[in-house]
C-alpha positions, -999 to 999 in steps of 0.1 A, spaced: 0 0 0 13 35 -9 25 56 19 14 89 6 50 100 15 68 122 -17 106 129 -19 105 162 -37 141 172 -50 160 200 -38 148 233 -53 163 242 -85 202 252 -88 211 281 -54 221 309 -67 257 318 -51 260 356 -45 271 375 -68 308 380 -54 311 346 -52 297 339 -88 330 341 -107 354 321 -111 385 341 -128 412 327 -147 437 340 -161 424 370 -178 429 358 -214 403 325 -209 367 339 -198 357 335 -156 335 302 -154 300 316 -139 287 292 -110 254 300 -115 259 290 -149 278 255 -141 243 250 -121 219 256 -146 240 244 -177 247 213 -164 219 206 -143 243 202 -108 222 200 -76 220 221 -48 236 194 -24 270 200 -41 284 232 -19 296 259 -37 329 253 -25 332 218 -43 317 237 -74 341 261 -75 372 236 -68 361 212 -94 353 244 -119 391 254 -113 408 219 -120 388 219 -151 398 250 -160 435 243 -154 428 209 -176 417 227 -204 445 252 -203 468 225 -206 453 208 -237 456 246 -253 485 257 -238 508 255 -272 479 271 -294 474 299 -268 510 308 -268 505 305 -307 479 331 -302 491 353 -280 525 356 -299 503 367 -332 487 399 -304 455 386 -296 449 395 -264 420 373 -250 406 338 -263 374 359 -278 399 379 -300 409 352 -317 380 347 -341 348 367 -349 328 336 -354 298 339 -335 269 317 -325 239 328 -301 253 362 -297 288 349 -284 320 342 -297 323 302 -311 357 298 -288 341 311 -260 315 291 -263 336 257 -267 356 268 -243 325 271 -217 315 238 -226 348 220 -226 352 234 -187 314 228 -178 316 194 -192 347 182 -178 332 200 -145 301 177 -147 321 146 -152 346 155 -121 315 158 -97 294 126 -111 329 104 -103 329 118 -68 298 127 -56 278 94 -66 240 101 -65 213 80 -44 203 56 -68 240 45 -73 247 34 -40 240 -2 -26 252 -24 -52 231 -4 -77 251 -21 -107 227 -8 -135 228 29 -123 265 27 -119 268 14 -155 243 43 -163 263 72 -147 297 58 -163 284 61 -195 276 95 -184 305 104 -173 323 91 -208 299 111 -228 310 143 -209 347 134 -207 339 130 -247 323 167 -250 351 183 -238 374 163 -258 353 174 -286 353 209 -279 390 215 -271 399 194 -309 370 221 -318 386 250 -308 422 232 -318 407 229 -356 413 194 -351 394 164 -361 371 147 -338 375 111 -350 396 88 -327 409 55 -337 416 25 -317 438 -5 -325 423 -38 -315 
């Protein structure tokens, strides 16, 4: 018999205050927004601001890295910041920007679903497990993506067998 009882989720992503929103970088890559990370990639209000904010800064530094030859490339030709580089545009923003965005919110994503394992993947849950690992692949995959985007490189990756 039904209990009547309802689990409602927590209210939709917390808004952090407004000084605590950004997340600078390094002045040439955009600041990652956490109100953004929220809603973007649909990260729940039990993850503290503080973890948001740590895992939005190693997945900045991570994507960095993988540019970190084509943005000395850059920089040596004058352009001063990664939206000067081209004037592409898409949605009223500047394409790189926008890979770039979605290369750090992705790889953000992925950082918390590996170490902050959700209710239904706990107790021997196999099949959600399996579920969120798949999930996790297809974000580590997005970011991939969009770095080789931004890179001009192809997407396709080969495997030997």
């Amino acid at each position: 018999m039904p209990s009547g009882f309802v689990a409602l989720p927590p209210e939709g992503p917390s808004a952090p205050a407004a000084a605590d929103d950004a997340v600078p970088f390094d002045g040439w890559y955009p600041a990652a927004s956490l109100a953004r990370l929220r809603a973007d990639m649909r990260i729940a209000t039990d993850v503290p601001d503080t973890r948001l904010r740590d895992a939005a800064m190693a997945a900045m530094l991570a994507v960095a890295d993988d540019l970190a030859d084509w943005q000395a490339v850059q920089i040596a030709a004058g352009l001063m910041t990664l939206a000067d580089v081209s004037d592409r545009e898409v949605g009223g923003e500047k394409r790189l920007v926008v890979l770039w965005r979605r290369a750090v919110s992705s790889l953000v994503k992925a950082d918390l679903d590996e170490s902050q394992r959700g209710y239904d993947t706990k107790n021997g849950s196999v099949v959600g497990t399996e579920l969120l690992d798949t999930t996790i692949g297809d974000h580590r995959r997005n970011a991939r993506f969009a770095v080789r985007d931004i890179l001009g490189r192809s997407r396709l990756t080969v495997g030997l067998i």
